[in-house]
ROFI-188890 format. One record per residue: residue in three letters; x, y, z of N, C-alpha, C, CB in turn. Coordinates in pm, whole numbers, plus 50000, padded with zeros to 5 digits. Glycine has a CB too. Layout:
<atoms>
<atom type="ALA" n_u="X" n_v="Y" n_w="Z" ca_u="X" ca_v="Y" ca_w="Z" c_u="X" c_v="Y" c_w="Z" cb_u="X" cb_v="Y" cb_w="Z"/>
...
</atoms>
This chain:
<atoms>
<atom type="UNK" n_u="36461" n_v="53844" n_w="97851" ca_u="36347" ca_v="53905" ca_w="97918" c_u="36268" c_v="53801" c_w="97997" cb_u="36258" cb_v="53974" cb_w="97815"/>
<atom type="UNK" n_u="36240" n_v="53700" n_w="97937" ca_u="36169" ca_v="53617" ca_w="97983" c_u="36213" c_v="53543" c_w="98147" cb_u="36164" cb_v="53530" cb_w="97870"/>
<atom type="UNK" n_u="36373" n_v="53516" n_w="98115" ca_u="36372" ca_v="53454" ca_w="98279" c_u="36429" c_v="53586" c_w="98385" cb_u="36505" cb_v="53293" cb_w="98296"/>
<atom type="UNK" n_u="36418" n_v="53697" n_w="98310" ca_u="36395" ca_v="53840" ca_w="98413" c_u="36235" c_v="53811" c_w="98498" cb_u="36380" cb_v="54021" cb_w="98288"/>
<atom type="UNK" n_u="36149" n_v="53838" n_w="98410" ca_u="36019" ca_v="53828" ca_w="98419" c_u="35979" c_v="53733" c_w="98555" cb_u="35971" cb_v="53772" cb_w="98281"/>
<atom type="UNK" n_u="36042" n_v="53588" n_w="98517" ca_u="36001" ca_v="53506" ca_w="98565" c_u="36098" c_v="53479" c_w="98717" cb_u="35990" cb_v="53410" cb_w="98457"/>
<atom type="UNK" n_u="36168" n_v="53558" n_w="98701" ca_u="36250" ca_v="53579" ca_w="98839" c_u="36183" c_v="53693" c_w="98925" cb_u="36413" cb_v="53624" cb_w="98808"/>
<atom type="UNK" n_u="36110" n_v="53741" n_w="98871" ca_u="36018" ca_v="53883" ca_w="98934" c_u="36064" c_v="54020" c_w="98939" cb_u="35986" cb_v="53871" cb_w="99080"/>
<atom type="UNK" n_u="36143" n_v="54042" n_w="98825" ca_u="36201" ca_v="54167" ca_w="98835" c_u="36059" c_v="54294" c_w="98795" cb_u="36346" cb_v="54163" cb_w="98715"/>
<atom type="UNK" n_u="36106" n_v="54408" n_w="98864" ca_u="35997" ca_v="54515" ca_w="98881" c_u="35967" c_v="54616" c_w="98742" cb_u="36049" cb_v="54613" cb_w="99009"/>
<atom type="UNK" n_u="36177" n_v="54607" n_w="98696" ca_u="36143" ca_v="54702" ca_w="98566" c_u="36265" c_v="54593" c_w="98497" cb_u="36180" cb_v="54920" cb_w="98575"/>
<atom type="UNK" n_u="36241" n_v="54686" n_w="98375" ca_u="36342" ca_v="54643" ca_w="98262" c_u="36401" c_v="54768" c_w="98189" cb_u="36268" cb_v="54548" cb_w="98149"/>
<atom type="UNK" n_u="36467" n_v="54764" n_w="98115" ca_u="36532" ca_v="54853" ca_w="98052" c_u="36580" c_v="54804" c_w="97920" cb_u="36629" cb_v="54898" cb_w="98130"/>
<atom type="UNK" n_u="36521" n_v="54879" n_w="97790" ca_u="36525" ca_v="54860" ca_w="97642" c_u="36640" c_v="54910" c_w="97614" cb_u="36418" cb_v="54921" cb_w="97559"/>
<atom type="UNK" n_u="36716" n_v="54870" n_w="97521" ca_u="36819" ca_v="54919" ca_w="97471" c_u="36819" c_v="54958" c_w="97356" cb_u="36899" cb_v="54857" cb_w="97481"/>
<atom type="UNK" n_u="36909" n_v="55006" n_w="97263" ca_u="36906" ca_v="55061" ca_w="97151" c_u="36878" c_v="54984" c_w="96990" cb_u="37022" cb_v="55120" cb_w="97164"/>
<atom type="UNK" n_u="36952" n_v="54848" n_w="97061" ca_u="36991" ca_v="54793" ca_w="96901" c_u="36818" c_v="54744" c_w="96863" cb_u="37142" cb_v="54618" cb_w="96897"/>
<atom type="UNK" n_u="36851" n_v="54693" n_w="96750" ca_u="36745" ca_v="54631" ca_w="96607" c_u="36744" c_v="54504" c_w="96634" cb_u="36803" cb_v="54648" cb_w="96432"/>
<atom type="UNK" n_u="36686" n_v="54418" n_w="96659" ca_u="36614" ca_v="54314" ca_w="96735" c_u="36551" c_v="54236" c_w="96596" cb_u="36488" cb_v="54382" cb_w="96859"/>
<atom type="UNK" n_u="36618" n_v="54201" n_w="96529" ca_u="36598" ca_v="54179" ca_w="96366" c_u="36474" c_v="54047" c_w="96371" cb_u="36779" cb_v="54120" cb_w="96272"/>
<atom type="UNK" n_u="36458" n_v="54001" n_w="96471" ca_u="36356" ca_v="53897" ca_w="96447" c_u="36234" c_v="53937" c_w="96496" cb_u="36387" cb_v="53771" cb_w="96504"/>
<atom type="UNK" n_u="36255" n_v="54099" n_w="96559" ca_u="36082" ca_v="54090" ca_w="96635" c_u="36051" c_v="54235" c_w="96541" cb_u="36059" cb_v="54114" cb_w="96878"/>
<atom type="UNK" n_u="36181" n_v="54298" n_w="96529" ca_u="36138" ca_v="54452" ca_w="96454" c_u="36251" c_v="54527" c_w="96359" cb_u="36105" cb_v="54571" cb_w="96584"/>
<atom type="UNK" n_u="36295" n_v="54466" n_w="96249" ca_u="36435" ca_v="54533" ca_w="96182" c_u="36424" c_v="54686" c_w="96169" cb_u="36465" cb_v="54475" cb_w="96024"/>
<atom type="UNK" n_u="36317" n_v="54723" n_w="96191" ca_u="36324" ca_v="54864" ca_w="96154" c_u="36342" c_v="54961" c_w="96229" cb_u="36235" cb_v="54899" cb_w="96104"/>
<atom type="UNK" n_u="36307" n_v="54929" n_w="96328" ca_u="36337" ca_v="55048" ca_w="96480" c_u="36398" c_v="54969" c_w="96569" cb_u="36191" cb_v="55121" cb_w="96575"/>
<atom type="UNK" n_u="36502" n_v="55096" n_w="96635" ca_u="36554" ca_v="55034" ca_w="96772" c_u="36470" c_v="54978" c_w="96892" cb_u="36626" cb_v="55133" cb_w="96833"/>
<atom type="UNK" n_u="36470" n_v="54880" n_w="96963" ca_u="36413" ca_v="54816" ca_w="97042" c_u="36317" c_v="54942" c_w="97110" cb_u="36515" cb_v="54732" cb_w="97127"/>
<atom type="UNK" n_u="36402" n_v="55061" n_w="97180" ca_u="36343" ca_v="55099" ca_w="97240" c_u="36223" c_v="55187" c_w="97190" cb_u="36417" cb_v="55132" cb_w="97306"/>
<atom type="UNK" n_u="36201" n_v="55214" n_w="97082" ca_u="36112" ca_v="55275" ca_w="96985" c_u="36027" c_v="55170" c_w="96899" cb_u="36197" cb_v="55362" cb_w="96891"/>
<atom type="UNK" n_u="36008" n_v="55056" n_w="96976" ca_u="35967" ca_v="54939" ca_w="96879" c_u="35820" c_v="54886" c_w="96971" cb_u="36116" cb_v="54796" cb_w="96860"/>
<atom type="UNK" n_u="35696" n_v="54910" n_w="96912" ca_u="35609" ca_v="54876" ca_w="96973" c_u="35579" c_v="54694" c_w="96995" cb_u="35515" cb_v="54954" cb_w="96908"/>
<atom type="UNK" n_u="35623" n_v="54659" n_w="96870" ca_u="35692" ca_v="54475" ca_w="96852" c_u="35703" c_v="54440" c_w="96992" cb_u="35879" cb_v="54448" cb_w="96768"/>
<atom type="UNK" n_u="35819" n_v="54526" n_w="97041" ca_u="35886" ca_v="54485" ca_w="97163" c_u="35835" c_v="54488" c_w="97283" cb_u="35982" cb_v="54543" cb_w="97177"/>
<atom type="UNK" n_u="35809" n_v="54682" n_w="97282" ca_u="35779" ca_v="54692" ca_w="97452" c_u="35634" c_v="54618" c_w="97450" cb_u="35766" cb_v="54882" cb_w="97528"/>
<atom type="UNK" n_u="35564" n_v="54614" n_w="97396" ca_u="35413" ca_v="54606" ca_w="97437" c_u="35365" c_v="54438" c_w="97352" cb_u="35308" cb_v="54778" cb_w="97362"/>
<atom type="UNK" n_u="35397" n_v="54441" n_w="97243" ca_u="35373" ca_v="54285" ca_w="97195" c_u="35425" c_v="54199" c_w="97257" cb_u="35412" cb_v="54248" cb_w="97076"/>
<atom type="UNK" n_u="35541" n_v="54203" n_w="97240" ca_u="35665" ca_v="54112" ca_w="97326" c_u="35643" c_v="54124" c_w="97477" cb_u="35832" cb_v="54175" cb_w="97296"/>
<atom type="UNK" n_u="35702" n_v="54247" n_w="97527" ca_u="35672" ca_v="54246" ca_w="97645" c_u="35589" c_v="54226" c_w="97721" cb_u="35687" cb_v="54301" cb_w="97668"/>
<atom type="UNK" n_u="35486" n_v="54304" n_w="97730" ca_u="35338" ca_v="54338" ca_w="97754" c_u="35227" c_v="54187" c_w="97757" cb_u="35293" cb_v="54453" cb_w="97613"/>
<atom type="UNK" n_u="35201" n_v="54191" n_w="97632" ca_u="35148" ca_v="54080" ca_w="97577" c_u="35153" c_v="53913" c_w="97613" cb_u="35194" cb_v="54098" cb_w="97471"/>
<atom type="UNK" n_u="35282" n_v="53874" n_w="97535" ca_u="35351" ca_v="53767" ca_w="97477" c_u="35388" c_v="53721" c_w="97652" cb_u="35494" cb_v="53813" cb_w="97345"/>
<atom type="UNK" n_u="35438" n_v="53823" n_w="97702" ca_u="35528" ca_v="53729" ca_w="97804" c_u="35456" c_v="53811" c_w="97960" cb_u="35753" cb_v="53758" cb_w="97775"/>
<atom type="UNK" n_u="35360" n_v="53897" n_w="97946" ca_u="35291" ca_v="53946" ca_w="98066" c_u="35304" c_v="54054" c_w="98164" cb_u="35292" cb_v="53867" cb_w="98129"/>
<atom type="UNK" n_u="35437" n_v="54126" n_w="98120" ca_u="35538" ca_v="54162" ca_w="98209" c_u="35454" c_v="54286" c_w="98244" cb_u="35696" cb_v="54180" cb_w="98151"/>
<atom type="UNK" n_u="35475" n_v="54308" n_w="98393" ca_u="35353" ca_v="54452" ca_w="98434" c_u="35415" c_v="54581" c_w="98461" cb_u="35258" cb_v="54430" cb_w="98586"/>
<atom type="UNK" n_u="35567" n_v="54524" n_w="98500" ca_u="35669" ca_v="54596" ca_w="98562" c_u="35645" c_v="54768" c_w="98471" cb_u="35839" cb_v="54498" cb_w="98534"/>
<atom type="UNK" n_u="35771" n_v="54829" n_w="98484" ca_u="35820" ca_v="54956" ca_w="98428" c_u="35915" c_v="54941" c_w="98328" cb_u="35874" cb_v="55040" cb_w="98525"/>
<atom type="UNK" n_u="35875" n_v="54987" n_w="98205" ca_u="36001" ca_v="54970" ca_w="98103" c_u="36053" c_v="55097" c_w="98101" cb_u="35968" cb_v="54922" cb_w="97946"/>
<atom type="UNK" n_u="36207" n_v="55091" n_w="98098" ca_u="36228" ca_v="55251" ca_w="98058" c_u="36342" c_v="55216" c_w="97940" cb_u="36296" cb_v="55373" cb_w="98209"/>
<atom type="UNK" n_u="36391" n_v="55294" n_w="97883" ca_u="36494" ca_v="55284" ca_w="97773" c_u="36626" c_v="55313" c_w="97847" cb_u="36467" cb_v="55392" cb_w="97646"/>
<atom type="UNK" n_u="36725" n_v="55277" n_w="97769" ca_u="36832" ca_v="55345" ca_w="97794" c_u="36847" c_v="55455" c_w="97772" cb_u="36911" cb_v="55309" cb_w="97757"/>
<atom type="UNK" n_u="36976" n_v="55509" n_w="97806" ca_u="36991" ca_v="55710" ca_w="97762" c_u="36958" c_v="55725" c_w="97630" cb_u="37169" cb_v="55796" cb_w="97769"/>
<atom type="UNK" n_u="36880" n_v="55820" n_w="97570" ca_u="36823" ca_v="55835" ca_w="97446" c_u="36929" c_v="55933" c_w="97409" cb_u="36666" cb_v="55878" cb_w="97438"/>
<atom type="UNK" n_u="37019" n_v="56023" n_w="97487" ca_u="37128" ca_v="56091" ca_w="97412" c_u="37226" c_v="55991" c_w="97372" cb_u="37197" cb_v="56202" cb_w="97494"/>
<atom type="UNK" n_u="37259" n_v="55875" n_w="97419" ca_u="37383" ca_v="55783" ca_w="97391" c_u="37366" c_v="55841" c_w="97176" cb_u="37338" cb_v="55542" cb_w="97458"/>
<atom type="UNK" n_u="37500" n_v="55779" n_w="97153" ca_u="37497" ca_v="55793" ca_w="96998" c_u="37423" c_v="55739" c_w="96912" cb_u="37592" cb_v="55765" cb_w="96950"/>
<atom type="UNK" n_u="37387" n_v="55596" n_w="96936" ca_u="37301" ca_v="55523" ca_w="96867" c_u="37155" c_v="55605" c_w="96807" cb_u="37273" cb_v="55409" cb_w="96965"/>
<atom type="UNK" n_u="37089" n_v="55685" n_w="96873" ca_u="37010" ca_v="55714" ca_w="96915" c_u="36995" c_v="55880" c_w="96857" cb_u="37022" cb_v="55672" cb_w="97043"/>
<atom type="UNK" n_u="37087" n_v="55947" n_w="96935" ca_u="37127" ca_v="56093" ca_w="96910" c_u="37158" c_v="56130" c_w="96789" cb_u="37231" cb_v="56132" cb_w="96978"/>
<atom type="UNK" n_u="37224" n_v="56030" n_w="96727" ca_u="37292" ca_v="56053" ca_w="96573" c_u="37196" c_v="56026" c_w="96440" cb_u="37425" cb_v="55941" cb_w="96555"/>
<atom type="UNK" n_u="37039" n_v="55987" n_w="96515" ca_u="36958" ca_v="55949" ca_w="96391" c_u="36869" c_v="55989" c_w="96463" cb_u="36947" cb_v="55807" cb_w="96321"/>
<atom type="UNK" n_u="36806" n_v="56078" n_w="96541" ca_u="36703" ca_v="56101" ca_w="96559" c_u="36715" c_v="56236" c_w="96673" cb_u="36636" cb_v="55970" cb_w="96591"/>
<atom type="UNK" n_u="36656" n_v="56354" n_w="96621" ca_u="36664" ca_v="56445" ca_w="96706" c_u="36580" c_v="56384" c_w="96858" cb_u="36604" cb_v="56578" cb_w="96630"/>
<atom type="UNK" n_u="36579" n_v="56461" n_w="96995" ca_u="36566" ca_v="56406" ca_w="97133" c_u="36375" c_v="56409" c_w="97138" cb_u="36666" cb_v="56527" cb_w="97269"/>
<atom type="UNK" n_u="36350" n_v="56505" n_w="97082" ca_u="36213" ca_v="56452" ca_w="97079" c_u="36141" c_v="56382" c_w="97024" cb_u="36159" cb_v="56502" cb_w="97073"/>
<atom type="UNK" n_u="36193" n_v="56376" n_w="96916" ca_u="36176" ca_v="56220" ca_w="96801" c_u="36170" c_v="56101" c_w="96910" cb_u="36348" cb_v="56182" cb_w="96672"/>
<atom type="UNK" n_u="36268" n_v="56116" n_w="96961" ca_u="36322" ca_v="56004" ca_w="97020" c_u="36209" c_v="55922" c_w="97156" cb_u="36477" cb_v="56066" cb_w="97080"/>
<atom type="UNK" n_u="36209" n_v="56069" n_w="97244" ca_u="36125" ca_v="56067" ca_w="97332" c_u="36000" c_v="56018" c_w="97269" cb_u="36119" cb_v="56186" cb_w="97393"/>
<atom type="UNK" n_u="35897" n_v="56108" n_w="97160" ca_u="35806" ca_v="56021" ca_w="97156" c_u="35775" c_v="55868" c_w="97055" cb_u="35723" cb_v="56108" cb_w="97144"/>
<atom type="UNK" n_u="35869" n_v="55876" n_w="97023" ca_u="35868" ca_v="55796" ca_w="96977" c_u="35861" c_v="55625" c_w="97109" cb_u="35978" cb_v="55841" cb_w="96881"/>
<atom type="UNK" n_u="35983" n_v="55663" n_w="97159" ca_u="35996" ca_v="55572" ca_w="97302" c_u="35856" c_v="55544" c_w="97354" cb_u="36083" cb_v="55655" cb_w="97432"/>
<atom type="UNK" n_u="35777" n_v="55652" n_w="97364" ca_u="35654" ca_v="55646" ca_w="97501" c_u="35548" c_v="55583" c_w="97409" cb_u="35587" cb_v="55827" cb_w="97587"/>
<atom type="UNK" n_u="35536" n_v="55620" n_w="97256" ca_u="35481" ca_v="55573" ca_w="97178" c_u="35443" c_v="55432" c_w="97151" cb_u="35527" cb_v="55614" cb_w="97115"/>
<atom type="UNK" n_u="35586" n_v="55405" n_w="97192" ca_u="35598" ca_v="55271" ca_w="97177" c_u="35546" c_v="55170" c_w="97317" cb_u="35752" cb_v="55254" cb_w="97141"/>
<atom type="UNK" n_u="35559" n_v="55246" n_w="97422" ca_u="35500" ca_v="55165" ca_w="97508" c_u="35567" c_v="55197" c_w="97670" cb_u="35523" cb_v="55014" cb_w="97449"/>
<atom type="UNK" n_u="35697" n_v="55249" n_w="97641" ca_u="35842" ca_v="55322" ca_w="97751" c_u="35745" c_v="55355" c_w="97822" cb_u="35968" cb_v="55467" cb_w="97706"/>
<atom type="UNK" n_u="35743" n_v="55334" n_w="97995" ca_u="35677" ca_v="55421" ca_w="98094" c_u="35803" c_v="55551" c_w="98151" cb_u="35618" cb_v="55306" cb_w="98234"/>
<atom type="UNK" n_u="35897" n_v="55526" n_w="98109" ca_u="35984" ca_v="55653" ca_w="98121" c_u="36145" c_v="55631" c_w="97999" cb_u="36035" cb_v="55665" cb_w="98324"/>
<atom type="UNK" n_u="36155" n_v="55709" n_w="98001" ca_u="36289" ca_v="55788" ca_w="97884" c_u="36405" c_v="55823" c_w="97987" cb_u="36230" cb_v="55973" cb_w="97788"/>
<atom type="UNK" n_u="36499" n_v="55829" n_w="97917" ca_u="36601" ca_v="55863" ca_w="98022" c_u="36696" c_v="55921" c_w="97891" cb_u="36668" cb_v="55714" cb_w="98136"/>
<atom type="UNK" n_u="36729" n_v="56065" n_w="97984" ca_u="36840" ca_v="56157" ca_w="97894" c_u="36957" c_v="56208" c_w="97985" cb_u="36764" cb_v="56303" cb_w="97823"/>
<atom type="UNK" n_u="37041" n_v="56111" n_w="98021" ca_u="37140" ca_v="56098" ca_w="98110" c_u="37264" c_v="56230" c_w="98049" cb_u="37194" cb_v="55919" cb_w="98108"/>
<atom type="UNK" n_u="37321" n_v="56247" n_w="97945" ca_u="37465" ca_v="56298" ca_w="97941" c_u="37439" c_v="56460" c_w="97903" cb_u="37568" cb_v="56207" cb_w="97815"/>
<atom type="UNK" n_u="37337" n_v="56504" n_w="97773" ca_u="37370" ca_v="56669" ca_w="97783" c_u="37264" c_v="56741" c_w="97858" cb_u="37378" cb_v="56746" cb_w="97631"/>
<atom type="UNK" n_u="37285" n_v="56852" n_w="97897" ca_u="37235" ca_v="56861" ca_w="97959" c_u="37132" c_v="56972" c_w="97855" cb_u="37308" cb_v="56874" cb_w="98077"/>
<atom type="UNK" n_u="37146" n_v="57007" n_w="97765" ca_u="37078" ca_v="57084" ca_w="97634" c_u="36999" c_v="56975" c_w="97602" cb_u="37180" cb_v="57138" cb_w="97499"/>
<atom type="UNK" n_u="37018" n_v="56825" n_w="97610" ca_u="36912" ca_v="56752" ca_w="97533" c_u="36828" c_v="56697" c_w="97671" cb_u="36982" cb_v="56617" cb_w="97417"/>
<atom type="UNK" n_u="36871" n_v="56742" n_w="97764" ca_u="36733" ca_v="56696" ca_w="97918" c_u="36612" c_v="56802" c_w="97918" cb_u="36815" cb_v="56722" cb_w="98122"/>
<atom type="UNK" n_u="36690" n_v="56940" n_w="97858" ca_u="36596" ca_v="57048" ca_w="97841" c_u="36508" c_v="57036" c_w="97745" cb_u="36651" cb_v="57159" cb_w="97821"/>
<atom type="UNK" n_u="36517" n_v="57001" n_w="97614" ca_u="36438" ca_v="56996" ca_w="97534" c_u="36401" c_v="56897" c_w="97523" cb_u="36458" cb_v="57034" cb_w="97450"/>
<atom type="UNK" n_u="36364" n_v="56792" n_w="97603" ca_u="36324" ca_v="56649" ca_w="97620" c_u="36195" c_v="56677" c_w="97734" cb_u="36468" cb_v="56539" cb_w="97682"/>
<atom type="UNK" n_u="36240" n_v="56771" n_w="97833" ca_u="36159" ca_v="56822" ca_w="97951" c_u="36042" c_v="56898" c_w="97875" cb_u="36251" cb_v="56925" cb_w="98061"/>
<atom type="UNK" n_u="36097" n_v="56980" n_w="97805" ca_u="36028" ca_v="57094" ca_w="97708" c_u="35898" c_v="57027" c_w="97645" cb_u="36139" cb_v="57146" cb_w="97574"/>
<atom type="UNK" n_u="35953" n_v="56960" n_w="97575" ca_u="35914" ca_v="56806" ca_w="97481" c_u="35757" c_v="56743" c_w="97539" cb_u="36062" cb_v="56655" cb_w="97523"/>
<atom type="UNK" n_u="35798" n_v="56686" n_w="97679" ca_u="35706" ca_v="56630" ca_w="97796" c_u="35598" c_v="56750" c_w="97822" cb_u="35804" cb_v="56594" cb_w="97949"/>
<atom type="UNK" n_u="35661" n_v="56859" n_w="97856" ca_u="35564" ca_v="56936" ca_w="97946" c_u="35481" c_v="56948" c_w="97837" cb_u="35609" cb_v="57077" cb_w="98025"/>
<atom type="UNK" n_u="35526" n_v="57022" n_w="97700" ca_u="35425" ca_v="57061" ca_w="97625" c_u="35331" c_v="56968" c_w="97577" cb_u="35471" cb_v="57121" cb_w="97533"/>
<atom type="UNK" n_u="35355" n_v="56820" n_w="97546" ca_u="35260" ca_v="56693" ca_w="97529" c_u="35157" c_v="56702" c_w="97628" cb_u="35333" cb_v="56551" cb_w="97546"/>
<atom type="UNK" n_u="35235" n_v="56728" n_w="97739" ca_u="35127" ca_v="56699" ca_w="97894" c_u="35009" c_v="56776" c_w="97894" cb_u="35200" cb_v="56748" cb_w="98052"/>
<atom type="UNK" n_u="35086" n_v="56947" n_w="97878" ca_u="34954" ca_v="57020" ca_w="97819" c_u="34841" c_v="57022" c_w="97759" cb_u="34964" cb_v="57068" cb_w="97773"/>
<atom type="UNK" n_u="34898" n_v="56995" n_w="97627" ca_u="34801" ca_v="56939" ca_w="97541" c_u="34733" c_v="56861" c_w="97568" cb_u="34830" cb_v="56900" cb_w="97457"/>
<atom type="UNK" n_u="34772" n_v="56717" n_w="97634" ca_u="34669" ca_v="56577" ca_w="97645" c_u="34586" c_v="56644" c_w="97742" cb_u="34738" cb_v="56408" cb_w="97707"/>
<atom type="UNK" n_u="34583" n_v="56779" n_w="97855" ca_u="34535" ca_v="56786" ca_w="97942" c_u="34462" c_v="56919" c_w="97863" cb_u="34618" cb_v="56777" cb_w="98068"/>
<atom type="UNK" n_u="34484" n_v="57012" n_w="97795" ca_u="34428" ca_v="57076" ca_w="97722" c_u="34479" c_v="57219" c_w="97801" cb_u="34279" cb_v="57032" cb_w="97704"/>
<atom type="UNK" n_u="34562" n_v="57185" n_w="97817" ca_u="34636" ca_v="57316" ca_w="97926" c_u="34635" c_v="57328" c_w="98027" cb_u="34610" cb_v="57429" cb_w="97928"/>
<atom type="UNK" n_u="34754" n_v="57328" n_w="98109" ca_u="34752" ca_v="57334" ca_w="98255" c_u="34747" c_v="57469" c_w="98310" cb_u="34866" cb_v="57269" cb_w="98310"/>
<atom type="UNK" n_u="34685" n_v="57526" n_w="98395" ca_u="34678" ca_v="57632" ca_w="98442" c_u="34507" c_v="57708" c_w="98424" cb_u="34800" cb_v="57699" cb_w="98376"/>
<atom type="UNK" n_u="34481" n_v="57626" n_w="98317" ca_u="34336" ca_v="57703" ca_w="98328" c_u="34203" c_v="57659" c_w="98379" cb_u="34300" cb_v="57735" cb_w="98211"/>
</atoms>
């Protein structure tokens, strides 16, 4: 990350695995350690983080897609990415809109 950073890259992209020295317990991309201590913090970075595909298996196989999603944004992700089904882009979309609502207290009224 660091000589990304320092080369001036705009975004980055988190990946799945366990990063055993900054966070054993969550995947990077669900790891606030990472995006925002590490990243953010520690090393300055202003850019856009997004995760990798949150359907890949790593991911899909331990955590239903909205888990996943907020968990990601939770952590610090300025975007999620649900590249392969197209059943888990829907309920990931689903997922978003209805958060959005809420933080906004309903759209439409």
């Amino acid at each position: 990350f660091r000589a990304a950073i320092v080369a001036g890259v705009q975004m980055v992209m988190i990946g799945h695995q366990r990063m055993m020295g900054f966070d054993a317990t969550r995947p990077a991309c669900m790891s606030p350690l990472i995006t925002t201590v590490l990243l953010r913090e520690r090393l300055g970075f202003q850019g856009l983080i997004l995760t990798d595909d949150l359907a890949m298996g790593a991911i899909a196989k331990q955590y239903p897609i909205e888990d996943a999603v907020r968990a990601s944004l939770a952590a610090g992700c300025d975007l999620v990415l649900v590249c392969q089904e197209r059943i888990l882009q829907r309920r990931a979309v689903a997922y978003w809109r209805e958060r959005a609502q809420a933080d906004q207290g309903g759209v439409g009224r």
